[in-house]
C-alpha angles and dihedrals in degrees: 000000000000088000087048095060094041091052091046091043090071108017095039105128091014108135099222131090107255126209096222085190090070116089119258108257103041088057093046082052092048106046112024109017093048095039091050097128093053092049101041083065100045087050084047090052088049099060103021091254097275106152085198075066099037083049105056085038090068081044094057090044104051095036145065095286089242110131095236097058095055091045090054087045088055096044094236132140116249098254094053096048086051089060100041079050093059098050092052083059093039081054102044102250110111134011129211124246131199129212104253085234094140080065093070144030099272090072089113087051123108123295115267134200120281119239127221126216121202112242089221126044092213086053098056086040081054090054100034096054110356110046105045084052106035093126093072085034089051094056095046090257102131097159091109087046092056091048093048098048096044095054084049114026100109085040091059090039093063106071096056091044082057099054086045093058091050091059087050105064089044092070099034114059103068110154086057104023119204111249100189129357132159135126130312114205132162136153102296094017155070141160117194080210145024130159148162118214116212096268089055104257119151113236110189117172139156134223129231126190104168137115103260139053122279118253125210089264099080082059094050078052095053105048085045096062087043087060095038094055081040081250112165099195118197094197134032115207131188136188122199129178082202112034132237144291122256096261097053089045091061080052096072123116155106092319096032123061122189129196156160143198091280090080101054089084096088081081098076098030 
């Protein structure tokens, strides 16, 4: 399932059939690097070729997702950025994300930037490595690809393994459905989950892709967010690709939820 995410993660919206069998890079070669000029039109097609909008697109893709700092990358006003914003939504390429503040008891703070999610996961991959490099690209020559993607390969995983984990809990918590979740970020803060089930409990969780098991302090992290945006949370959940050391495992319990990616695949069942 790991594979599966990873997979997902880059090729996700791509129209061609993919051998998952085939190891990552070569397929990501194969079907994006060498097909670059195709691509690169139907990309074009997609937005309407502005470079303000490829631009803050790369913005989006490389940063921290907030408005402002995509707008600061591209070099546009506000206003302007705001607009440009409205048509990639109006197009179908991005869509708009709040800060879950009216789940907690920040919801009268300051307001803070607004985030953006690619609407396909090939499309924010494009921006992210493709796009800012495509002259070397261009001419066949995908050495400082390799080396990009490599250094930043779990770090761009993990937002898709994020937004997995959201659907997860959507379907599989039945007794007590969840009736809103998303992210809550601020200034000084951010949770990769926080949600409230039918009945009002408070579900707060984290997310790790990384290449190594999570240790209790992510937990310690967690539940000091939680303190610091006055968040009593009823239930901790974590997500791990790669699961979780002995003493968080003895954790486990009523108020605390552990997995992996394994069980992500209640998603395709």
């Amino acid at each position: 399932m790991e594979k599966a995410i990873e997979y997902f993660a880059i090729l996700g919206g791509l129209d061609t059939d993919i051998n998952l069998d085939r190891p990552l890079l070569e397929l990501i070669q194969k079907h994006i690097l060498k097909e670059y000029r195709f691509l690169r039109n139907d990309v074009s097609v997609l937005t309407n070729g502005d470079t303000i909008y490829h631009t803050i697109l790369t913005g989006i893709a490389l940063g921290d997702r907030r408005t402002n700092s995509a707008f600061k990358r591209a070099k546009v006003s506000f206003d302007n950025g705001i607009d440009d914003i409205d048509a990639l939504c109006d197009l179908n390429v991005v869509t708009l994300e709040r800060s879950q503040k009216h789940l907690t008891n920040q919801y009268r703070s300051e307001t803070v930037s607004e985030k953006l999610l690619f609407n396909a996961p090939f499309l924010r991959f494009w921006f992210a490595f493709v796009s800012p490099i495509f002259k070397g690209i261009k001419e066949k020559n995908y050495d400082e690809f390799f080396k990009r993607f490599e250094s930043r390969k779990d770090e761009y995983t993990a937002l898709v393994f994020e937004q997995l984990s959201h659907a997860f809990l959507q379907t599989m918590i039945e007794d007590d459905p969840i009736k809103q979740i998303g992210r809550y970020w601020d200034d000084n803060n951010d949770l990769d989950i926080i949600a409230k089930t039918k009945s009002g409990k408070i579900i707060a969780g984290s997310c790790k892709f990384s290449s190594s098991k999570v240790k209790k302090t992510l937990l310690t992290k967690l539940k000091e967010t939680c303190k610091n945006i006055e968040v009593e949370a009823d239930i901790y959940v974590l997500f791990s690709n790669k699961g979780y050391t002995t003493e968080l495992k003895n954790m486990k319990g009523p108020e605390l939820k552990l997995y992996t990616s394994k069980s992500l695949k209640a998603l395709i069942l």
